[in-house]
N, C-alpha and C positions, 0 to 999 in steps of 0.2 A: 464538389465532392472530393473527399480525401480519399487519394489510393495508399494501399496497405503499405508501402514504401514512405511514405509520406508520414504514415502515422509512426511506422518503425523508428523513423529518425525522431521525429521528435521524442517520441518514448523514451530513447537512447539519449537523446540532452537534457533530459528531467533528471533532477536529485530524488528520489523516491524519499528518502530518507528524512530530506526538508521537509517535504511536502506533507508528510507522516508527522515530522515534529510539530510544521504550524499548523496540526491539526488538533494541537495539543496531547499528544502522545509524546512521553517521555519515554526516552529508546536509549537503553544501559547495552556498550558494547557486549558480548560474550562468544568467545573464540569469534571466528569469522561472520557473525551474525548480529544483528540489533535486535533487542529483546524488550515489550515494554504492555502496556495492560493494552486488551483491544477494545475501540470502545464501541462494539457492534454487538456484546452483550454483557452482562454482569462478569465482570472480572476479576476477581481478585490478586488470583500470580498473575506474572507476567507469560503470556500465552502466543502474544503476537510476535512476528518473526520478521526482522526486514532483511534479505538479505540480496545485495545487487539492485535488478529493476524487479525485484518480485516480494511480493510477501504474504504471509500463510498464519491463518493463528489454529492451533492446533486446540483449541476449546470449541469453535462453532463453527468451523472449519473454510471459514469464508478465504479468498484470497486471488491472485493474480497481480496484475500491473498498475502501473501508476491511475492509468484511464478506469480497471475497475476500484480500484479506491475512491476516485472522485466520484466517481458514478454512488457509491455505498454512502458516501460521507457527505457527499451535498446533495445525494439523491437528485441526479443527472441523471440523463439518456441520450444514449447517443445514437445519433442513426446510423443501421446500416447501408 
């Protein structure tokens, strides 16, 4: 069992940003934010947000940390 400390750090050593790219999302700098299509629903602009350990896309409004992406995007679960 992972305690919350445990999962923090690792959190904290992930690239979100990578992790976002090799999911094939393309992520165009703009001001201090990564900007790129989301692909959790029909996209057209760029709506998704990376910005840090976190990201937000402001069409469908899904968003959080590296662990809810993988969870969205490989359809993961993870125990509490």
């Amino acid at each position: 069992m992972n305690t919350r400390s445990e999962l923090d750090d690792l959190k904290s050593r992930i690239d979100l940003a990578a992790v976002v790219r090799h999911s094939g999302v393309d992520l165009k700098a703009v001001g201090k934010n990564l900007l790129g299509l989301c692909p959790f629903h029909e996209d057209q602009t760029p709506s998704l947000s990376v910005n840090g350990p976190l990201w937000n896309c402001f069409g469908c409004s899904a968003g959080g940390d590296v662990l809810r992406w993988l969870q969205l995007k490989e359809k993961l679960e993870f125990s509490k």
